[in-house]
C-alpha positions in Angstrom: -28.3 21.1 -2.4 -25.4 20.0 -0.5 -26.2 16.1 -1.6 -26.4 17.1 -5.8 -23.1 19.3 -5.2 -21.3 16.2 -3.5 -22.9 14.2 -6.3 -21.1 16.6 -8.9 -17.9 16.5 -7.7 -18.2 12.6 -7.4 -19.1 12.9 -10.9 -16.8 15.2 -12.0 -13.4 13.5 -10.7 -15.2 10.0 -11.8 -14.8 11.4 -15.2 -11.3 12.7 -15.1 -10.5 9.6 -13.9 -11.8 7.8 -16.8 -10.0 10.3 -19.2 -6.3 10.3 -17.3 -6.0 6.2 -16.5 -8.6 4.4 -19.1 -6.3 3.0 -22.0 -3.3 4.3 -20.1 -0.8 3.0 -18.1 0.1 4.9 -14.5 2.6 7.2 -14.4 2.0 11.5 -14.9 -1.8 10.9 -14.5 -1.3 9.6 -11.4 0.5 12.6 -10.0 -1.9 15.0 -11.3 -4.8 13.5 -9.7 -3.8 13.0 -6.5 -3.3 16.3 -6.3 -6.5 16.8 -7.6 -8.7 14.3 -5.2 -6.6 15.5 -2.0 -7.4 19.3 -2.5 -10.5 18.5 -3.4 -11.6 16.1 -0.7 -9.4 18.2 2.2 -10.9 21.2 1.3 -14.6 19.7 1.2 -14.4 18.0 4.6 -12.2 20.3 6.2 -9.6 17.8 7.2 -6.8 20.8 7.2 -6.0 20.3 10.7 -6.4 16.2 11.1 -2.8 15.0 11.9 -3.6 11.4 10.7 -5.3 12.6 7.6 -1.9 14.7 6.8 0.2 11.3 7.1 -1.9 9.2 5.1 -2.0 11.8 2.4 2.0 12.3 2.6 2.1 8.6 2.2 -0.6 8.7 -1.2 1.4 11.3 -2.2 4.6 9.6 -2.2 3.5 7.0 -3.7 1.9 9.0 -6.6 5.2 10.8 -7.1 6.7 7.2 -7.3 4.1 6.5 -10.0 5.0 9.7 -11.9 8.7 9.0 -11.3 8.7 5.1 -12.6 5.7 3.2 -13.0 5.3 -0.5 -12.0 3.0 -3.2 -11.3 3.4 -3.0 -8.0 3.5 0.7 -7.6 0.2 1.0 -9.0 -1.7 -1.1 -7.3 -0.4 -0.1 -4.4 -1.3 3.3 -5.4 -4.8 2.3 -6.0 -5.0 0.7 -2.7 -3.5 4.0 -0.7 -7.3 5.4 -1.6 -8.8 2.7 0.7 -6.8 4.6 3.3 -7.8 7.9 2.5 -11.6 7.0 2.4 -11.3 5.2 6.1 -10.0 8.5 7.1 -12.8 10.5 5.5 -15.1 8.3 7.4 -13.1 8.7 10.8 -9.8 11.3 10.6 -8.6 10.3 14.5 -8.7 6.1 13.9 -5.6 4.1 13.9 -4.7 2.9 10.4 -6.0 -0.3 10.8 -9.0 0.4 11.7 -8.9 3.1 8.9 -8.3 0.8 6.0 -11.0 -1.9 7.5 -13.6 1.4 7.5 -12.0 2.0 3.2 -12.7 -1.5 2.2 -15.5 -1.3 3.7 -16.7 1.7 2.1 -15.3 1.1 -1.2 -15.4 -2.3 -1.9 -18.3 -4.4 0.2 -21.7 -2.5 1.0 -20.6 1.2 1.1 -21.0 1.5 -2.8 -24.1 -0.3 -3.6 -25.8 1.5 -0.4 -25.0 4.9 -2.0 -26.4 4.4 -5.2 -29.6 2.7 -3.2 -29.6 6.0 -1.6 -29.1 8.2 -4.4 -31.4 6.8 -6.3 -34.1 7.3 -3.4 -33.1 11.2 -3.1 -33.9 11.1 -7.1 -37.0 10.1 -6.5 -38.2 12.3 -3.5 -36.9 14.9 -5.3 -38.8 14.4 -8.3 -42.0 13.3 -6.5 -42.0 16.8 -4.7 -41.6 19.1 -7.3 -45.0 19.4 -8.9 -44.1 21.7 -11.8 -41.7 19.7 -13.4 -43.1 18.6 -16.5 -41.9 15.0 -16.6 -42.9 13.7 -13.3 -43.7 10.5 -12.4 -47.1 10.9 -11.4 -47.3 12.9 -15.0 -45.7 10.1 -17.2 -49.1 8.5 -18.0 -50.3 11.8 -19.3 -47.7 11.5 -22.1 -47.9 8.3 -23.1 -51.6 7.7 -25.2 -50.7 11.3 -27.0 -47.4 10.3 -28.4 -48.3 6.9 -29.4 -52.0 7.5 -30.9 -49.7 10.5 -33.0 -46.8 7.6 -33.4 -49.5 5.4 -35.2 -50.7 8.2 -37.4 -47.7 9.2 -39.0 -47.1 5.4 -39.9 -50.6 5.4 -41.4 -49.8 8.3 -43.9 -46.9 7.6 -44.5 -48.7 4.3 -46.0 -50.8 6.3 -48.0 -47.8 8.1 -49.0 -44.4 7.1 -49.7 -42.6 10.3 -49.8 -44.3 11.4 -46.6 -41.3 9.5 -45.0 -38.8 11.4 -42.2 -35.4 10.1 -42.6 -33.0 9.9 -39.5 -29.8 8.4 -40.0 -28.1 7.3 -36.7 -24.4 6.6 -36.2 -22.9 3.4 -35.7 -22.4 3.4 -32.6 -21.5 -0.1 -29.7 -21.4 0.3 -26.7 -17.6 0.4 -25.2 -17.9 -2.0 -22.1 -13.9 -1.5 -21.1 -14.8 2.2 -21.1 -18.1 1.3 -18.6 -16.6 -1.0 -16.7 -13.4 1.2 -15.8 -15.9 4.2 -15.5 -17.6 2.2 -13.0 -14.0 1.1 -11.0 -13.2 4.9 -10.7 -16.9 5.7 -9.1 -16.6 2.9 -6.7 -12.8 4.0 -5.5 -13.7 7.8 -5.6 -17.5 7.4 -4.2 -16.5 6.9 -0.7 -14.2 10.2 -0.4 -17.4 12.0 -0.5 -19.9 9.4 0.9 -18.3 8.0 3.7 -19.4 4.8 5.5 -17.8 2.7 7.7 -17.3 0.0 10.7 -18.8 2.4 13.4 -18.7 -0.3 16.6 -15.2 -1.1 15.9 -14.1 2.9 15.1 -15.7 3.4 18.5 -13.9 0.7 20.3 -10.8 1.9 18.7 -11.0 5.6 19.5 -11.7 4.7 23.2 -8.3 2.0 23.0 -5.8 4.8 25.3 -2.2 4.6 24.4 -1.1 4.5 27.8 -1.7 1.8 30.4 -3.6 2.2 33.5 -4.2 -0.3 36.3 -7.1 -2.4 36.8 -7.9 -3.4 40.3 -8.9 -7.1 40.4 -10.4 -8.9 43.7 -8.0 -11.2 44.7 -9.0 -15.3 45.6 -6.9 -16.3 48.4 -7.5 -20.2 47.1 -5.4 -19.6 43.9 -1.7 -18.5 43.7 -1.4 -14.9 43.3 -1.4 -14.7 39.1 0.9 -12.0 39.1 3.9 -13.3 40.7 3.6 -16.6 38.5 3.2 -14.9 35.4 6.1 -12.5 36.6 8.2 -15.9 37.6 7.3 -17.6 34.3 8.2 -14.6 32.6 11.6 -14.3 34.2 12.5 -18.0 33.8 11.8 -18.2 30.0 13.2 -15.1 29.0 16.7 -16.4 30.9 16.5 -19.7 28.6 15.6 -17.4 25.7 18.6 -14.8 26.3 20.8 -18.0 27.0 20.0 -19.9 23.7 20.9 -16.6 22.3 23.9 -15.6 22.9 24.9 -19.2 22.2 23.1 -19.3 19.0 25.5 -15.8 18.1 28.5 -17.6 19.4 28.3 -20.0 17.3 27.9 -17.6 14.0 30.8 -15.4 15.1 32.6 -18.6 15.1 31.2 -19.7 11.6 32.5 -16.9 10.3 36.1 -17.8 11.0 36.1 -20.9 11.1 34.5 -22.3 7.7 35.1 -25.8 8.6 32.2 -25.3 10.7 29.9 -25.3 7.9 28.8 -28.6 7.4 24.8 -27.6 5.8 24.8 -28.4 1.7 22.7 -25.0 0.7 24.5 -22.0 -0.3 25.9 -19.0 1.1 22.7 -16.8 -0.5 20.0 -19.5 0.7 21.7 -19.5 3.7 21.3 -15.7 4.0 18.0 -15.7 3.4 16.8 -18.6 5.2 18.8 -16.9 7.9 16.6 -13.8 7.3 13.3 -15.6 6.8 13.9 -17.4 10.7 15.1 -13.8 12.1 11.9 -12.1 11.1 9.9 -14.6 12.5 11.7 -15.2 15.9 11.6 -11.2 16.2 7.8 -11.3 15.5 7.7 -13.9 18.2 9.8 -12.0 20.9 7.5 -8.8 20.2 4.6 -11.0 20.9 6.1 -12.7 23.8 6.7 -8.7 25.5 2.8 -8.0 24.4 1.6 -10.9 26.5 4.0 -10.7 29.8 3.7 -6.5 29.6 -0.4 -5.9 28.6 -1.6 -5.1 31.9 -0.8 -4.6 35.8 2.2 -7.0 34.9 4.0 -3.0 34.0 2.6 -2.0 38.1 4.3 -4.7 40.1 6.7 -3.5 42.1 9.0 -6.6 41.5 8.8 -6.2 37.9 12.6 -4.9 37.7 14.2 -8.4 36.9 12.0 -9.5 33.9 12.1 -5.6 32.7 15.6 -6.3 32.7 15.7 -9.9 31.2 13.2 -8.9 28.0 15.5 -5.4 27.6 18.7 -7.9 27.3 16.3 -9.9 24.8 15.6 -7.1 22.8 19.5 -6.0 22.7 20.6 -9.3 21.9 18.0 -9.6 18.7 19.7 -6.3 17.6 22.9 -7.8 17.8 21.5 -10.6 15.6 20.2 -8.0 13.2 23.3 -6.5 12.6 25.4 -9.7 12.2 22.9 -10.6 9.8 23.1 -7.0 7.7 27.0 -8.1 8.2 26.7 -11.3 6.6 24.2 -9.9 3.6 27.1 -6.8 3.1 29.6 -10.0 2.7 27.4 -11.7 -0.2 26.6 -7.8 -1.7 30.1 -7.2 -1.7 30.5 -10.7 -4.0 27.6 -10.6 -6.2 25.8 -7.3 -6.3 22.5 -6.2 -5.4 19.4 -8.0 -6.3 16.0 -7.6 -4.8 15.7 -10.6 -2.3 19.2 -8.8 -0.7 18.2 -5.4 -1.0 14.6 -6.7 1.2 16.5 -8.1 3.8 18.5 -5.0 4.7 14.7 -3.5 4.5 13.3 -6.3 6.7 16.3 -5.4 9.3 15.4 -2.0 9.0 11.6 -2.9 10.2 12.5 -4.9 12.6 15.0 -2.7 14.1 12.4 -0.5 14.7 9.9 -2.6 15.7 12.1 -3.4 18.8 12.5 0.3 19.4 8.7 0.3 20.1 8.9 -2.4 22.0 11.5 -0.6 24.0 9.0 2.6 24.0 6.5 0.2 25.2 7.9 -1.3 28.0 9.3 1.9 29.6 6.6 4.5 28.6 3.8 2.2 30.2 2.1 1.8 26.7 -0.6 -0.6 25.9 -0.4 -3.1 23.0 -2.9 -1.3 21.0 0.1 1.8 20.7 2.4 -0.7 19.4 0.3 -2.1 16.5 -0.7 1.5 16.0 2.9 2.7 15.8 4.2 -0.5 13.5 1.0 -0.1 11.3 2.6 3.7 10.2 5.9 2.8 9.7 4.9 -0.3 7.7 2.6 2.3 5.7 5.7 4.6 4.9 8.1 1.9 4.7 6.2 0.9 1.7 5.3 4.6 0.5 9.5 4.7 0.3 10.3 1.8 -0.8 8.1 2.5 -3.9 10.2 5.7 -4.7 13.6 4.4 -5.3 14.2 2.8 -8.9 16.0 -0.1 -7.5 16.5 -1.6 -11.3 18.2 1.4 -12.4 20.3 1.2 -8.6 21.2 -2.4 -9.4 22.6 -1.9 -12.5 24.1 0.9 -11.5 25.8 -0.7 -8.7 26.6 -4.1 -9.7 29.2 -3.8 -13.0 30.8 -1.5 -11.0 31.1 -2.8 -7.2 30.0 -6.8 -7.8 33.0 -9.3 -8.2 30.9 -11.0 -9.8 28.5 -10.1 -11.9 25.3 -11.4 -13.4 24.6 -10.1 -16.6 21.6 -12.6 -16.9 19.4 -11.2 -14.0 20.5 -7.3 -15.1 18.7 -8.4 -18.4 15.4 -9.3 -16.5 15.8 -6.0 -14.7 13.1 -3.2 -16.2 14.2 -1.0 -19.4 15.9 1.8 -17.3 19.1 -0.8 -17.0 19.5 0.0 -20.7 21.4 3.1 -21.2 23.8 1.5 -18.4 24.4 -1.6 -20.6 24.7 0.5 -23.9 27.4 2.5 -22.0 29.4 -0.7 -20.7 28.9 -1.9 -24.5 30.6 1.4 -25.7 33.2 0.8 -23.6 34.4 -2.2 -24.7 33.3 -4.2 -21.5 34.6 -7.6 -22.0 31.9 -8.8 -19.6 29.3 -7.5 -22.2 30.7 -9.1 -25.3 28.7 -12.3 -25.1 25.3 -10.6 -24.6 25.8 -7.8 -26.9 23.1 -8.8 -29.5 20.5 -9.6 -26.7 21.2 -6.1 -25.5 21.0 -4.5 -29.0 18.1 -6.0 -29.7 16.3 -5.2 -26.7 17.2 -1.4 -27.2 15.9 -1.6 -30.7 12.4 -3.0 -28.9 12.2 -0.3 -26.3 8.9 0.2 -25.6 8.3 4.2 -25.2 4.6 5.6 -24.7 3.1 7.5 -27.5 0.7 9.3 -24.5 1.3 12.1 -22.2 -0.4 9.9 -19.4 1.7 7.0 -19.7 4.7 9.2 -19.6 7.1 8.9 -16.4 10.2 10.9 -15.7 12.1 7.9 -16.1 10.8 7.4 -19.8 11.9 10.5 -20.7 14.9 10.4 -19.2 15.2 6.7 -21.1 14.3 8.3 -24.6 16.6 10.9 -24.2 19.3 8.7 -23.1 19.1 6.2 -26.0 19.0 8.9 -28.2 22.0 10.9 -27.0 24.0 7.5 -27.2 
């Protein structure tokens, strides 16, 4: 009983799906069955009380309010993908993320799908095959089948004798709708493993037995090898002085670049410098955490000389902070110039990340925790990171910000922005902005195309705040 009522509300939410998204773009519909599929799929497994459950669905749920607020590509298929997350914590509610979204794709997209229906279709079958009174049986089908077609060949034979013996059934035309099947059948396979879970279990067991902290493993020692200890902990020492050396130079040397332009003697620009900048801090950040993984995963954090390379990769960490915040100076230089655009708004995000990705680092090495804790950790805020980013309405920030802060401005890339610049740019029209005058057609014209949905479920608060805006103006 428990198996066709799990079946039913597969069903059911398979089919609400179909009705809310099928034809329709993602905006309200994606609110309202989030809220749906959570309740439903909390309540049914119980997962009140699961910490990592309760993030994952703030996280979904964010992002559905995004969708709700102002749809885009990317919103919704990262949307679509937050369910993968979701259905690797059905499967296991106490797993890292990582390990949870391995255990949702599997689930949803390999094996897990294909291995339901397999079994579904076996329970259909006992079932049937047990109940003896139920009059179309398998075992009973035979019985059937002479009778009906002995009685089939009959009525053709009067009818040949007489014409106007004839039964007339008139059938609609009717073909079959295979955009409607096919997105039927996407819905089943992302809601199928909320209720029928499946999932890694050797690598959700080694994951659940990964401790956050570190403890010390006690090695024989070979008294014809060095010690490996001390020469990792003097190789470690020595290359995070050359690291913390190069540095500091490599800072000195921007500081100075700043007041002294003749310094700058490389032919790409001020923004490609930026974001190459950007691009190589990321990288050489990614690298440093790495480097603190390998020199601190093990008894390395129990030596009792360990004080000088603690100290060494703690001035590392510092100074790549500094170099974070010159950068964030040097992108607040070209923002002040020439606005906000996406690449410059991602680099104060990728700052951001990295900023705290040191801070774990920092956790790590004075908390004693193991390398596993730090991907764990970095995993979430990458998850929300992205659950917040997908909030804001950055087009409608842009061209907020940039006519009225930018000293120069770029009316070109506010027209590729999304629709929501529009009411903005109608207003700077209306006021006579000089800026606008050579693009006032273009802008015109593209508020007389404004695309609007007809649907509630493509509607977004941002539409409706659009409509009413062009028709106030």
């Amino acid at each position: 009983m428990d198996k066709i009522r799990t079946c039913l509300l597969w069903f059911s939410l398979t089919a609400v799906h179909t009705f809310l998204f099928y034809g329709h773009n993602t905006g309200i519909n994606a609110l309202i069955f989030s809220v749906m599929v959570v309740g439903l799929t909390t309540w049914y497994h119980g997962l009140y009380r699961e910490k990592f459950w309760r993030m994952a669905v703030t996280g979904h749920l964010i992002i559905a309010v995004s969708a709700a607020w102002h749809s885009t590509f990317g919103i919704a298929a990262v949307y679509n993908l937050t369910f993968v997350v979701l259905a690797g914590y059905v499967f296991s509610a106490r797993s890292s993320l990582l390990v949870a979204f391995a255990n949702g794709v599997y689930g949803t997209v390999l094996l897990g799908f294909l291995r339901t229906i397999a079994n579904g279709y076996k329970l259909f079958r006992d079932e049937v095959s047990q109940r003896r009174s139920f009059v179309w049986s398998f075992k009973k089908i035979p019985l059937y089948v002479a009778p009906i077609t002995v009685t089939a060949i009959f009525y053709m034979l009067y009818r040949a004798a007489n014409p106007d013996f004839f039964l007339e059934i008139n059938l609609p035309d009717w073909e079959l709708d295979f955009g409607l099947i096919n997105y039927t059948l996407f819905g089943a396979i992302i809601i199928c493993p909320l209720f029928f879970s499946r999932g890694l279990k050797n690598l959700t067991e080694r994951d659940l037995e990964e401790p956050d902290l570190l403890s010390r493993i006690r090695r024989k020692s070979n008294p014809g090898k060095p010690i490996g200890l001390i020469y990792e902990n003097m190789q470690g020492v020595i290359m995070f002085s050359m690291l913390n050396l190069l540095i500091v130079v490599f800072l000195i040397f921007n500081i100075f670049q700043v007041f002294l332009p003749s310094l700058n003697h490389s032919p790409a620009g001020y923004s490609q410098q930026v974001h190459q900048g950007f691009e190589t801090l990321v990288i050489s950040v990614v690298v440093a955490i790495l480097l603190i993984m390998f020199y601190f995963r093990g008894n390395q954090n129990f030596y009792v000389r360990k004080g000088k390379l603690v100290s060494l990769a703690v001035i590392w960490i510092a100074l790549n902070g500094i170099l974070i915040l010159f950068t964030c100076y040097k992108n607040t230089l070209y923002i002040t110039s020439f606005g906000l655009t996406y690449k410059r708004i991602w680099v104060f995000i990728g700052m951001f990340l990295t900023t705290i990705g040191l801070y774990l680092t920092l956790v790590k090495i004075y908390k004693l925790k193991t390398n596993w804790y730090l991907i764990r950790q970095n995993t979430w805020v990458m998850y929300f990171a992205i659950s917040s980013y997908c909030l804001v309405d950055w087009d409608r920030l842009i061209t907020w910000y940039n006519p009225n802060y930018a000293e120069f401005l770029d009316i070109g890339y506010l027209l590729s922005l999304d629709e929501t610049k529009l009411p903005y740019l109608k207003e700077l029209l209306k006021d006579n902005d000089p800026r606008m005058e050579p693009y006032k057609a273009e802008i015109l014209q593209k508020i007389a195309n404004v695309n609007l949905p007809f649907a509630w479920q493509d509607e977004t608060f941002d539409k409706i705040w659009l409509r009413e805006q062009l028709k106030n103006q």
